[in-house]
MDTraj code that builds the backbone (N, CA, C; nanometers):
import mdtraj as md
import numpy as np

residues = "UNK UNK UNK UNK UNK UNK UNK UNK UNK UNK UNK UNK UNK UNK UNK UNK UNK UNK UNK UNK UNK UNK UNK UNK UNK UNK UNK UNK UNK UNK UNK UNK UNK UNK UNK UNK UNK UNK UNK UNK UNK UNK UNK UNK UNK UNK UNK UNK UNK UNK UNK UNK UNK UNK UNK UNK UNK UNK UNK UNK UNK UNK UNK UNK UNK UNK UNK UNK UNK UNK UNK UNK UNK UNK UNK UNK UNK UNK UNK UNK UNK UNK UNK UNK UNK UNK UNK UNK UNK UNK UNK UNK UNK UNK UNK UNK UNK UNK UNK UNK UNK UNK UNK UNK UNK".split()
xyz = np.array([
    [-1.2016, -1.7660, 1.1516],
    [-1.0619, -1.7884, 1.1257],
    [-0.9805, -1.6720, 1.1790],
    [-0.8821, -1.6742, 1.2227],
    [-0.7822, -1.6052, 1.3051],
    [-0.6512, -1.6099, 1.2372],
    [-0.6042, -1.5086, 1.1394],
    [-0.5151, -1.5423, 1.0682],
    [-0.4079, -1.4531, 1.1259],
    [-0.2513, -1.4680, 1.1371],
    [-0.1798, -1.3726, 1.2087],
    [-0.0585, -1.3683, 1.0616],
    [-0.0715, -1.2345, 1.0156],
    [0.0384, -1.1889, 0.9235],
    [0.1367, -1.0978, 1.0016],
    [0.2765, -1.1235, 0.9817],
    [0.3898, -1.0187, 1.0067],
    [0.4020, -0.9071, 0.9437],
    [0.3816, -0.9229, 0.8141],
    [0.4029, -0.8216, 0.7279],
    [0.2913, -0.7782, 0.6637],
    [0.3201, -0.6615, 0.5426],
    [0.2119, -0.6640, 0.4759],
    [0.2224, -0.7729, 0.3471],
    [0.3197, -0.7468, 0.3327],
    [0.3774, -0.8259, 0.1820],
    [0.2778, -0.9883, 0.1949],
    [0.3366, -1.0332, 0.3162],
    [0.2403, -1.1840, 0.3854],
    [0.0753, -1.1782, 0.3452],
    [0.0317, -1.0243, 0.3928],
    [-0.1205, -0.9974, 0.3773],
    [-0.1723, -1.0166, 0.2473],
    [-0.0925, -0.9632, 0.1698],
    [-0.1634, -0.9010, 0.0848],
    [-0.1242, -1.0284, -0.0232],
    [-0.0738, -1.1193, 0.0042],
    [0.0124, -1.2511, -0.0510],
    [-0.0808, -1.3787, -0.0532],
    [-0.1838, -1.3411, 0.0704],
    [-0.2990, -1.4518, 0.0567],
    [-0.4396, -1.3822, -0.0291],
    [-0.4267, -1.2912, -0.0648],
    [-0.5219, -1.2212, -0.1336],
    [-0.4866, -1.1910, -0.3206],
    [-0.3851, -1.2087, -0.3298],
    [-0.3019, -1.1005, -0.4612],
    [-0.2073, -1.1920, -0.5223],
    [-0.2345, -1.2558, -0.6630],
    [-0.0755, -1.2939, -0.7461],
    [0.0227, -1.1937, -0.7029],
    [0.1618, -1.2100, -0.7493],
    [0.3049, -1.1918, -0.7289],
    [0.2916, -1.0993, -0.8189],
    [0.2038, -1.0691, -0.9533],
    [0.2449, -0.9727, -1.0305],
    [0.0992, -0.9074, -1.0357],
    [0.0569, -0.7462, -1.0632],
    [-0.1002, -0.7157, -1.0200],
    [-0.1112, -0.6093, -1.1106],
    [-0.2006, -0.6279, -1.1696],
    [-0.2446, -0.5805, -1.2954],
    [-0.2651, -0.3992, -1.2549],
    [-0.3156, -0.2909, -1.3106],
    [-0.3172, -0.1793, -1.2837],
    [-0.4930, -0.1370, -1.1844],
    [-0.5815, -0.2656, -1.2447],
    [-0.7101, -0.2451, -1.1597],
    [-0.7020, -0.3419, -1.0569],
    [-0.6063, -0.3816, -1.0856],
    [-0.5861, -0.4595, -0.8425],
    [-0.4745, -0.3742, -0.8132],
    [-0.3669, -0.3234, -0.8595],
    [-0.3306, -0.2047, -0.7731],
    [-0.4626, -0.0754, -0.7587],
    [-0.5112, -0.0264, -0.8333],
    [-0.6305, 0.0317, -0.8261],
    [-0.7373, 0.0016, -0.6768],
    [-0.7596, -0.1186, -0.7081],
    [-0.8497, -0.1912, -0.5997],
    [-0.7504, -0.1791, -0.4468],
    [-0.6395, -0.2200, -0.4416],
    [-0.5739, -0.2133, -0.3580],
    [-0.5390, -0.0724, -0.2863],
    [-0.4929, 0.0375, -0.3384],
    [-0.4574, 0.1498, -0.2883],
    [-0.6031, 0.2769, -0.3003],
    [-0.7143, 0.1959, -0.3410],
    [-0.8106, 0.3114, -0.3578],
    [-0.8114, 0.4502, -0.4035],
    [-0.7419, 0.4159, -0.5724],
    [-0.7349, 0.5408, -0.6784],
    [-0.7881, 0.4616, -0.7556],
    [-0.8620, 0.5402, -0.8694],
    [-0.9054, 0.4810, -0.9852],
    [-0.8010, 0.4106, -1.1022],
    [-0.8032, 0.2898, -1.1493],
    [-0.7528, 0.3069, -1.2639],
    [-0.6852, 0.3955, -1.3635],
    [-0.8267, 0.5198, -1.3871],
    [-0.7651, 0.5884, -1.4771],
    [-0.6655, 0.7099, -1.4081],
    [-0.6650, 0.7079, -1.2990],
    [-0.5809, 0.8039, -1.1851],
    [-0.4474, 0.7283, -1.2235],
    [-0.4286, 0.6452, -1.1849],
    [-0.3099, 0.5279, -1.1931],
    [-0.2277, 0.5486, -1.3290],
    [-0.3431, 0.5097, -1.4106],
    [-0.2596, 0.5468, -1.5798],
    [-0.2076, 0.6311, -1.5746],
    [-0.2942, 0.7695, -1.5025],
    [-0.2648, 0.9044, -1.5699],
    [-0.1233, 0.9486, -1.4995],
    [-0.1021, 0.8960, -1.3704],
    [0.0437, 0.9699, -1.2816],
    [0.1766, 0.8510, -1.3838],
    [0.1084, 0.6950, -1.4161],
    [0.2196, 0.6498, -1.4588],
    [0.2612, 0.7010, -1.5983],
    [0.1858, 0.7660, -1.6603],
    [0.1577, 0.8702, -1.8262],
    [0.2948, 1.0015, -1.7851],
    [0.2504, 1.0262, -1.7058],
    [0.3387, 1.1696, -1.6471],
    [0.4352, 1.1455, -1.5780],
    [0.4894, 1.0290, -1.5248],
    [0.6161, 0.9918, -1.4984],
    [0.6178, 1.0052, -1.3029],
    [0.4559, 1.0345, -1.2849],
    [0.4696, 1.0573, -1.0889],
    [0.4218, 0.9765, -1.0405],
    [0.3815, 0.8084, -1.0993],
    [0.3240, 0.6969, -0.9849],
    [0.4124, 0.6530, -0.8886],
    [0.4539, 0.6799, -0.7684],
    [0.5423, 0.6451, -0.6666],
    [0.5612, 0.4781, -0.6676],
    [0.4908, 0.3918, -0.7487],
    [0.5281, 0.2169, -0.7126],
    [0.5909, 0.2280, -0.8779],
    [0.6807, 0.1142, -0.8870],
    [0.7601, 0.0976, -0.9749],
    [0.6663, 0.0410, -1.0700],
    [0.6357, 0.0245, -1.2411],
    [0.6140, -0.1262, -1.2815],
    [0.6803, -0.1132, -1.4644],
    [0.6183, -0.1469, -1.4623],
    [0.6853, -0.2532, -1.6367],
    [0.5817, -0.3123, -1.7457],
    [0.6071, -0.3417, -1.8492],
    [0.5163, -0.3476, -1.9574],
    [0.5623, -0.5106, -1.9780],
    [0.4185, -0.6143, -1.9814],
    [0.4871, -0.7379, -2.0534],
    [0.3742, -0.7740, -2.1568],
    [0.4304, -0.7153, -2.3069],
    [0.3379, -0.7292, -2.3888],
    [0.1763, -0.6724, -2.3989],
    [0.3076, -0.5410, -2.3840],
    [0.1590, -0.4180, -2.3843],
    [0.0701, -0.4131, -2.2599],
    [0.0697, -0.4709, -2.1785],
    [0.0021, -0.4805, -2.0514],
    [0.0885, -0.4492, -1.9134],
    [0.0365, -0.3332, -1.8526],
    [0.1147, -0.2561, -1.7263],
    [0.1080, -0.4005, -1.6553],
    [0.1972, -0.3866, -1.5371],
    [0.2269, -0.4701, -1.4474],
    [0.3172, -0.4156, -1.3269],
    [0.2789, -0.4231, -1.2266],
    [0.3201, -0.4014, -1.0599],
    [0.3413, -0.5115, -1.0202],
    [0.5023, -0.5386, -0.9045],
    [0.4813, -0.6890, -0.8751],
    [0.4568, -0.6319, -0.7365],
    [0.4308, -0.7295, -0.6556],
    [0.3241, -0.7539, -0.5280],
    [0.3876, -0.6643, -0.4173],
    [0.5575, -0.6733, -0.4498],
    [0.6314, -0.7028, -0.3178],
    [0.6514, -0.4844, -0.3214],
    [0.6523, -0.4654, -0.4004],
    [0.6148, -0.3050, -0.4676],
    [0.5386, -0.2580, -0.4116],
    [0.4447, -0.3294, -0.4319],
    [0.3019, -0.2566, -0.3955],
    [0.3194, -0.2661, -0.2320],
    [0.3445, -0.3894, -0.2044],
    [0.3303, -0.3922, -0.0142],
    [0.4293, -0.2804, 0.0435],
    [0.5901, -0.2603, -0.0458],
    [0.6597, -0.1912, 0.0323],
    [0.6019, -0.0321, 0.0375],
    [0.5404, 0.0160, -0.1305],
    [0.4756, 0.2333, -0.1202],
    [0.3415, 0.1403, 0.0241],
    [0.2650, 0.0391, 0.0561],
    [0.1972, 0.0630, 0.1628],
    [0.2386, 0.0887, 0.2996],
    [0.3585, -0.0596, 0.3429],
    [0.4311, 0.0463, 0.4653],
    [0.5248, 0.1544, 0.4386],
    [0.5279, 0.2131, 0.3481],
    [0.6332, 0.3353, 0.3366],
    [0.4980, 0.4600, 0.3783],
    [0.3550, 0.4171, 0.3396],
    [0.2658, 0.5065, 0.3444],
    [0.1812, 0.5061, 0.4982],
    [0.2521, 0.3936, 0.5625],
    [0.1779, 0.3570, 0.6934],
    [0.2697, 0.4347, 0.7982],
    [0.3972, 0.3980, 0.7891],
    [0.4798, 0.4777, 0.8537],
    [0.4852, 0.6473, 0.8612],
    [0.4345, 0.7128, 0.7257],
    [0.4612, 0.8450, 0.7345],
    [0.3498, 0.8769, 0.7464],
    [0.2167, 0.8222, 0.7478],
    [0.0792, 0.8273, 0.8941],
    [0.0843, 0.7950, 1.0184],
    [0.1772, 0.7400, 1.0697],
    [0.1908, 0.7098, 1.1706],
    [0.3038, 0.8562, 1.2269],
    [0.3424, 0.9073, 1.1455],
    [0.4950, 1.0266, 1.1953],
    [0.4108, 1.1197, 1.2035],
    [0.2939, 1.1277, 1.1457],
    [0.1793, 1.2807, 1.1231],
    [0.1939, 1.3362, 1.2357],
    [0.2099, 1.4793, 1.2824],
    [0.1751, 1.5347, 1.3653],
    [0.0577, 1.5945, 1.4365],
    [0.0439, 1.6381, 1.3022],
    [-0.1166, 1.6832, 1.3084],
    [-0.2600, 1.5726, 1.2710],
    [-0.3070, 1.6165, 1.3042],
    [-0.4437, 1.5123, 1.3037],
    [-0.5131, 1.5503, 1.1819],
    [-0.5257, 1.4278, 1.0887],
    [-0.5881, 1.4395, 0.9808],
    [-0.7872, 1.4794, 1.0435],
    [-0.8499, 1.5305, 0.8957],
    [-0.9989, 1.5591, 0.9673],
    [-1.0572, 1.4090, 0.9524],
    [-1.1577, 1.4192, 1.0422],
    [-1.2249, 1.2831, 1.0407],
    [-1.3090, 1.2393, 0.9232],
    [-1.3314, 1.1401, 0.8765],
    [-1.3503, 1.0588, 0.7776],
    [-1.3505, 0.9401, 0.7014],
    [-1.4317, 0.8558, 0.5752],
    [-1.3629, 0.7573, 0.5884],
    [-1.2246, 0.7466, 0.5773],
    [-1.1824, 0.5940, 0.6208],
    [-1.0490, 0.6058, 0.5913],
    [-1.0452, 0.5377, 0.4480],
    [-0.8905, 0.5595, 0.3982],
    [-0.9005, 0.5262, 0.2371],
    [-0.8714, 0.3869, 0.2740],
    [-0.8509, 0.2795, 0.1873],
    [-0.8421, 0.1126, 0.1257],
    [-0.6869, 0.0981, 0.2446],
    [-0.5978, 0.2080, 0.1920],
    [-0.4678, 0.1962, 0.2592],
    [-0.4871, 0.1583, 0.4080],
    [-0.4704, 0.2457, 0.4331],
    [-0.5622, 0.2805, 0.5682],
    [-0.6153, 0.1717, 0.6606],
    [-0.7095, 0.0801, 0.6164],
    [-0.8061, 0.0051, 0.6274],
    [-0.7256, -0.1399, 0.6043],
    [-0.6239, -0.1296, 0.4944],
    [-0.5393, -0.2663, 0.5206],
    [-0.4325, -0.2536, 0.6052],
    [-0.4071, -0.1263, 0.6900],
    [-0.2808, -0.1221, 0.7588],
    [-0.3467, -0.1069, 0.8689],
    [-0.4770, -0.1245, 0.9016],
    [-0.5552, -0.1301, 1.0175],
    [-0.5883, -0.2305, 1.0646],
    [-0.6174, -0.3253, 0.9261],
    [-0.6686, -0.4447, 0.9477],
    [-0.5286, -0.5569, 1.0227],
    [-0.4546, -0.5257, 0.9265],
    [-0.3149, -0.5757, 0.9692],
    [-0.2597, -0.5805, 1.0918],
    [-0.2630, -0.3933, 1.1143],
    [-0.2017, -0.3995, 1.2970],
    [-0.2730, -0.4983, 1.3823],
    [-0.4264, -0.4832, 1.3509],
    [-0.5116, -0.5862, 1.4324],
    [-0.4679, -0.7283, 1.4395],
    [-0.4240, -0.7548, 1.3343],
    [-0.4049, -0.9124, 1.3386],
    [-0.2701, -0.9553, 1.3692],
    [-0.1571, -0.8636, 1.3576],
    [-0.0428, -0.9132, 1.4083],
    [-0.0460, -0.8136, 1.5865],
    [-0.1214, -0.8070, 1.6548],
    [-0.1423, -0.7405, 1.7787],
    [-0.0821, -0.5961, 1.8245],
    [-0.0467, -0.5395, 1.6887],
    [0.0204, -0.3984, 1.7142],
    [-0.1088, -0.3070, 1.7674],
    [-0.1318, -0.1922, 1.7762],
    [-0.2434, -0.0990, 1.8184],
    [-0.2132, -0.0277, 1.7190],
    [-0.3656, 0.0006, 1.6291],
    [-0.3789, 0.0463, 1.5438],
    [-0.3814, 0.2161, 1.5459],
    [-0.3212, 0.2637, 1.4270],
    [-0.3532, 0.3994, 1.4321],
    [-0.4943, 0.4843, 1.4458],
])
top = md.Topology()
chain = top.add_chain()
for i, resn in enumerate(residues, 1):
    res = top.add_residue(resn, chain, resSeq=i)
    for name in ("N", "CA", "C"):
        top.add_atom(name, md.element.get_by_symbol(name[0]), res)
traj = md.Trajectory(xyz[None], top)
């Protein structure tokens, strides 16, 4: 199958409900769970979310925009990160360029 997404929001839209619990943002950006709790505890998780009946919640379109906000300012790097794997991010903004025919970082 040959699937062609524009965006990420599109990508991550055939994979992900509209609203994503704290262990599929987890799964998605490749931090742990309890990493996640702990920056949204201290007031520094960079994606927005909300409580519905005691249960964290991120909606989708959030999560896709901190990924190209995080693709773009890898792409501005000057310097060359050291070699390694790449993180989840990374790897969906790789996968992506591939499929909408951009050249990947």
């Amino acid at each position: 199958m040959n699937f062609q997404f524009t965006s990420t929001l599109e990508f991550l839209n055939t994979r992900y409900p509209p609203s994503l619990s704290v262990k599929q943002v987890a799964e998605i950006t490749s931090l742990s769970a309890a990493t996640i709790q702990g920056a949204i505890s201290r007031g520094e998780y960079p994606i927005p979310s909300f409580k519905i009946g005691g249960k964290r919640v991120f909606r989708l379109v959030d999560v896709a925009a901190y990924i190209d906000q995080q693709f773009a300012a890898a792409n501005s790097r000057t310097t060359k990160r050291r070699p390694g794997r790449p993180k989840k991010i990374e790897q969906l903004a790789r996968l992506h360029a591939e499929q909408i025919g951009e050249p990947s970082p």
